[in-house]
N, C-alpha and C positions, 0 to 999 in steps of 0.2 A: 775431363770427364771424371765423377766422381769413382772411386776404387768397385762399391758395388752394380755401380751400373756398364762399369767393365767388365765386370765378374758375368755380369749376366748374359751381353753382350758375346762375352766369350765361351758361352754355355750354350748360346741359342746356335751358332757356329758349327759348333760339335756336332749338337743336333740334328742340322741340317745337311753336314757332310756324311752323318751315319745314315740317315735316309734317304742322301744320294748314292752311297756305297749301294745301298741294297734295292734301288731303282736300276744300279748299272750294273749291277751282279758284279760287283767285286768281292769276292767273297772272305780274303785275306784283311783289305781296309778295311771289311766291316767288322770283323773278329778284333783287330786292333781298336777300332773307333768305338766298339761295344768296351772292350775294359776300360779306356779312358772314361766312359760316362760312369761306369760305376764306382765312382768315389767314395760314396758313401758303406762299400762293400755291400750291397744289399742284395749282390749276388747277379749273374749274365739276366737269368729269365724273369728275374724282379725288375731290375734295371732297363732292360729290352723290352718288357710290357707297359712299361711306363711312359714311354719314351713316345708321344702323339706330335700328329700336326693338326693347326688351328682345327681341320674335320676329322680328328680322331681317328688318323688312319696312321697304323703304324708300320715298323718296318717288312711284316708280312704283308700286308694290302700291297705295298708300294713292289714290295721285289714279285706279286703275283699278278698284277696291272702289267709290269713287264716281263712276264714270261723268266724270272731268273729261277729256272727249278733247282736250282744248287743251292740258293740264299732260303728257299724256302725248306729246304732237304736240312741244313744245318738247325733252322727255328725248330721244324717239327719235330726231327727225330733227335737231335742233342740237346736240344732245350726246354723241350716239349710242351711250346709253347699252344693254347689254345688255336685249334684248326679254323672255329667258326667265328673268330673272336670279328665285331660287328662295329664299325665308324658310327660316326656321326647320324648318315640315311640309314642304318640299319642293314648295310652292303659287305655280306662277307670277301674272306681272299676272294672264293670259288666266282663270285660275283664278277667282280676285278677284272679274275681270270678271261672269264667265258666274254665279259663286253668287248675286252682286246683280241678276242678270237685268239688266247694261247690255247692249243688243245693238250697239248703234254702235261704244263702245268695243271691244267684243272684235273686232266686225267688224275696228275699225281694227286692233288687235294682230297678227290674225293676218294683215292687208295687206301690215305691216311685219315681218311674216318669224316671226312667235311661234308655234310648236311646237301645231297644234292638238289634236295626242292626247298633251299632259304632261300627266302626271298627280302629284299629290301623294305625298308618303310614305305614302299609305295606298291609294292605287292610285286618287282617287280626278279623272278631267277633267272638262274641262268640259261633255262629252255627260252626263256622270254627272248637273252640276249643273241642268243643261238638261232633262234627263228628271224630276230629283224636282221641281224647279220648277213643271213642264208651259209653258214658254220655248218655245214651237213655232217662231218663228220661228230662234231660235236654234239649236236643235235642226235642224233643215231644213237651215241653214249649217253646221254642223259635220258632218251628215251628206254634204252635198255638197263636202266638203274629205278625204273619204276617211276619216274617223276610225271607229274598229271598232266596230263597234255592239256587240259582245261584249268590250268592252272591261271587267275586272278589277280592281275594286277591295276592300277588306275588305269592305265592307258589299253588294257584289254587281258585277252586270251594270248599266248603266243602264235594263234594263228592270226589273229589280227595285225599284229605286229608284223608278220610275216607278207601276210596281204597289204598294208602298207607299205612293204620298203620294195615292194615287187621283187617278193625271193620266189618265183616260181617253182621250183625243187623243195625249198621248204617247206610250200604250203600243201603240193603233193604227198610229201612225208608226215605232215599234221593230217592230213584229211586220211591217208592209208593209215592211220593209228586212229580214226575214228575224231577227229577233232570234231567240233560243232560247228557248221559254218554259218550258224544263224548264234552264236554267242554273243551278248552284248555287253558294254559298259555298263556304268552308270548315268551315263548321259546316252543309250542308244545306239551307241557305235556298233558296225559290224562288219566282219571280214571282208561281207561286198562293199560294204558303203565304203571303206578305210580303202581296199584297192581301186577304186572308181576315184578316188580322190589323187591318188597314188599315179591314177593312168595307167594302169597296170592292164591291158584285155589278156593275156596270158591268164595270168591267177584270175580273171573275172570269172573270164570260159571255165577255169576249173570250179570255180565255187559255185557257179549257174550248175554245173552237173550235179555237185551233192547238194543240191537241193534247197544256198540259200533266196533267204528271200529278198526281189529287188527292190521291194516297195516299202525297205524300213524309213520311219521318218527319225531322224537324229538335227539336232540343231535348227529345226523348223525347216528340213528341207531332204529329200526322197534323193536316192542316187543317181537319180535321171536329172532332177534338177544340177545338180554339182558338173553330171556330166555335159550338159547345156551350158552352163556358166563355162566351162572350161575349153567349149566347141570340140569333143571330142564324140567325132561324125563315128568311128568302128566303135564305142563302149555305147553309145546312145544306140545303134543298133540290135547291140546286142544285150543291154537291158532289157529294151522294146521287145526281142522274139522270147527275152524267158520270164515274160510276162508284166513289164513292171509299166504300171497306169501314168499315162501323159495325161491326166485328169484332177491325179492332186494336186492343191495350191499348198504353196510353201507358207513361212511365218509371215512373209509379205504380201500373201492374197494369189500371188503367181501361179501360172503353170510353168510348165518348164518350156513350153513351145515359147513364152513371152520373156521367160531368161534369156533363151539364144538369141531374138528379136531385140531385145535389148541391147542386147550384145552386136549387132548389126550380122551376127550367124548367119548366113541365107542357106546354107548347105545343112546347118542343125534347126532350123526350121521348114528345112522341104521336106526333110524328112518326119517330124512331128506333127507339124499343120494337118495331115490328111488323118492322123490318129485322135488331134483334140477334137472336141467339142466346142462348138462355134462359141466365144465370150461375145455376151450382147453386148460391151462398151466398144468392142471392134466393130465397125461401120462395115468395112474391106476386108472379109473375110478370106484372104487369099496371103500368099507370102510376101509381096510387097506390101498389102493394106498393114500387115500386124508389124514387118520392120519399121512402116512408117510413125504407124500408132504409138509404139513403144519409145520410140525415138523422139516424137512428139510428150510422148508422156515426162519422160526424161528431162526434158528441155524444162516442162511447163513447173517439175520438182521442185528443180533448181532455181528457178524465178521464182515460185512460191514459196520456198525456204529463206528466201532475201526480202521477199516482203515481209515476213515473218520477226525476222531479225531488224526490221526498219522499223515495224509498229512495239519492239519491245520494250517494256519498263526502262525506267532509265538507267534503276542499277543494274541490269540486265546489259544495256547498251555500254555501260563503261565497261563491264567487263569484256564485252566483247571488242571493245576500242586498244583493252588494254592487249591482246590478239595482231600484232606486227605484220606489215603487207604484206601477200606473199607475192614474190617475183615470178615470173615464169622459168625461171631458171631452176628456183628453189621450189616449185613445182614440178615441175620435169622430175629432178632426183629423186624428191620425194615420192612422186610414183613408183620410180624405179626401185628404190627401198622396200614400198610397200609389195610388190611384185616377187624379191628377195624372200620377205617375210612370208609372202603365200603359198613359196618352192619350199620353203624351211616349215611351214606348216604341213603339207603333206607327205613330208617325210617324217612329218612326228616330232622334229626339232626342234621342240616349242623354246627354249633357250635362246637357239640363233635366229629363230622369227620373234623373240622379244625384243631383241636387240634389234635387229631391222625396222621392226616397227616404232620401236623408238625412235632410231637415226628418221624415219620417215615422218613422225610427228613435229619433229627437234624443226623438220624442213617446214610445215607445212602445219601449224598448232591450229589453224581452225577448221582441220580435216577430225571428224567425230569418230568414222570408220574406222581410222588408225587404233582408235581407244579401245573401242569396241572389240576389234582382234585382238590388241594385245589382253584384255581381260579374260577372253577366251582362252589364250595361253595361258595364264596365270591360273585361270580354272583348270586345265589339264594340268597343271605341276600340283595342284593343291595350294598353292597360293592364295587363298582366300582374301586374304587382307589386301593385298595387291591389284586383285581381282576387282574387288568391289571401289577401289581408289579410280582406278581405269572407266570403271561401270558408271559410279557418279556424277564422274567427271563429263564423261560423252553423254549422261543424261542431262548435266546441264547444259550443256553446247545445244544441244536436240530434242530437249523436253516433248517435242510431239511426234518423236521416232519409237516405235514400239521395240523394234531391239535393243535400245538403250537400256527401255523398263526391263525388257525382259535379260540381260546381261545382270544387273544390280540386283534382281530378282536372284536368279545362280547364284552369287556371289552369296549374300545372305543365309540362302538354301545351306551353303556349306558350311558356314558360319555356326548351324543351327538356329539363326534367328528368324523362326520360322514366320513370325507373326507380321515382320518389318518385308521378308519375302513374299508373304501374301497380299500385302501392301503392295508391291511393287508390281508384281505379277496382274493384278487387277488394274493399276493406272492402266499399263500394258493393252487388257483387253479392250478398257475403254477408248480406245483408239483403234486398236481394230476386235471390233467383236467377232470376223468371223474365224480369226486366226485360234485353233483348234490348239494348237502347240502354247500357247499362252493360256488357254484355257484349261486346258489337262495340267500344267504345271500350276496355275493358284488350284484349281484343285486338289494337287498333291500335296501342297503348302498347306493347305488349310489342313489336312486331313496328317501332315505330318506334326504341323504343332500341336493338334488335340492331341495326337498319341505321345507327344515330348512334354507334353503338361499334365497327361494323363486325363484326359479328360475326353476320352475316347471309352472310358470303362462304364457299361451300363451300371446305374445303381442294382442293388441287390433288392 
């Protein structure tokens, strides 16, 4: 090996033993390991600030992720090193802190002066971390430090976050400070809809009392639908008594009585059936005419989807040739995965439901679905580029699936490429016109590129 790339070698070493020193709170090794880096004398707090890994997180991030309030007592008050000082995502210590649920440490951080409502590049502090955690004490101190309880990040409110991971306690303590229990996303999300996905009836019962509402639509679909896909017979009633309408159709034309049906539900359909409104394409208007119906429809999809692929172009057909049989074996898992990825969705873990749905696609490449959620993931991290790779793709597998258009639509949307979004958004409609949720989004598309080209401004 040549002399400098030993040299360097033996630098990167250093490096990585100083910022395992102060991951493990050794607070001696790292006093020792900090002079050996400063070679060049340029001094501990020159030297120690400089000193990042590949995400720009240095030895404070790392000793306040674990809880070493001594490594962090040395940086701040002998070195006095920057408190808010911010990685890669925009994540201070405090940040760090609060996601590993240390409460001391963060207490200490924000003693010594550290930014209690910073948030990350994705909007996300550490009331956020505090609330999906269910951190009460933490929680309790950040809210007595003034920080907004409607504070904004991609993936919500910290009551949503809270209503998500089913912190019961937490969401009592967000709602007794006045949170908003009808706050939404950007994409619609809200505290009920995030715990109904969650399965949470605790926090549901509590957010039906203040007051929100059950009939938001988010993702082309009401939380009585979500709760029908899921068969959960105690949330589906108790959406139904705080009002929420068995009458919407989702992005796929649906009611929610015909999710459960689908779903071969008979317990989430005895209970809907008597609330909906008869659909004229059901003949047997009774719980077994609509299981059957549905199940029939199902079947007749699936056959129609394979005639479809049997009349396609021919380039069309090689691609799809080039698509390896799937086995039942490698079917089975691949459910399985997909299954994984959809527990890891509703706990908001968009990361490890990427991965699953990967591993689930890896099994099973001419399942479109798979693409379709992992896009969706991709759109909750900000992943745009990702997002619309996923979108594409399941739209060519699918070209006359309307989710498809409307996923690639999203992607786009965030992109700012308003115009190509409104493009997609409309294939979308043209396949199903009466899908409301496609329709209000190229509307928005349309109405958001005039304002990004400026061409929203009346003449004078």
């Amino acid at each position: 090996m040549a002399p400098d790339a030993s040299d360097a070698l033996a630098v990167r070493q250093k490096v990585q033993n100083f910022l395992n020193a102060a991951l493990t709170g050794n607070l001696d090794l790292f006093k020792k390991l900090a002079v050996q880096l400063d070679e060049e004398g340029k001094g501990l707090k020159k030297t120690i600030e400089d000193v990042k890994d590949a995400n720009k997180r240095g030895a404070l991030h790392f000793a306040a992720r674990e809880g070493k309030t001594e490594i962090c007592k040395y940086l701040l008050e002998d070195l006095k090193l920057d408190v808010d000082t911010k990685d890669e995502n925009g994540e201070t210590p405090l940040l760090h802190a609060a996601r590993q649920g240390h409460v001391d440490t963060a207490k200490y951080l924000v003693d010594c002066g550290a930014d209690s409502a910073a948030s990350s590049d994705l909007g996300a502090t550490a009331l956020h971390h505090a609330a999906g955690t269910g951190n009460i004490e933490l929680l309790q101190y950040l809210l007595s430090k003034g920080v907004d309880v409607e504070s904004q990040s991609d993936a919500g409110t910290p009551l949503i976050w809270a209503a998500g991971h089913d912190q019961q306690e937490a969401v009592k303590i967000l709602l007794d400070h006045h949170a908003n229990p009808n706050a939404e996303t950007d994409d619609n999300i809200t505290p009920l809809l995030s715990t109904v996905a969650a399965g949470s009836l605790p926090c549901l019962e509590q957010l039906v009392q203040a007051g929100a509402n059950p009939n938001v639509i988010a993702g082309g679909a009401t939380p009585l639908h979500i709760a029908s896909d899921y068969g959960s017979v105690d949330i589906i009633s108790c959406l139904l008594k705080a009002g929420a309408d068995p009458n919407i159709t989702d992005e796929d034309g649906m009611k929610p009585v015909q999710v459960a049906a689908a779903r071969g539900d008979r317990a989430a359909v005895e209970i809907l059936l008597p609330l909906t409104s008869p659909i004229k394409t059901v003949s047997d208007w009774s719980v077994d005419g609509i299981i059957e119906h549905m199940q029939k429809a199902n079947k007749e999809e699936e056959e129609g989807s394979n005639l479809k692929e049997a009349r396609m172009p021919d380039d069309t057909q090689l691609k799809k040739q080039d698509i390896p049989e799937v086995t039942p074996e490698a079917k089975k898992k691949s459910l399985e995965a997909k299954a994984r990825g959809e527990e890891a969705f509703k706990r908001r873990d968009y990361l490890m439901a990427i991965d699953a749905y990967t591993q689930a696609s890896d099994l099973d490449p001419s399942n479109a679905t798979l693409l379709s959620n992992r896009s969706l993931c991709w759109l909750r991290l900000g992943q745009a580029d990702h997002a619309l790779a996923d979108a594409t793709a399941c739209r060519t597998m699918k070209p006359e699936w309307a989710k498809a258009w409307y996923r690639e639509g999203a992607a786009l949307r965030l992109l700012q490429r308003f115009d190509e979004a409104a493009n997609a958004f409309y294939e979308g409609v043209q396949r199903e016109p009466e899908n409301m949720e496609l329709v209000k989004a190229f509307s928005e598309a349309v109405e958001a590129g005039r304002k990004f080209h400026g061409t929203d401004k009346k003449e004078p």
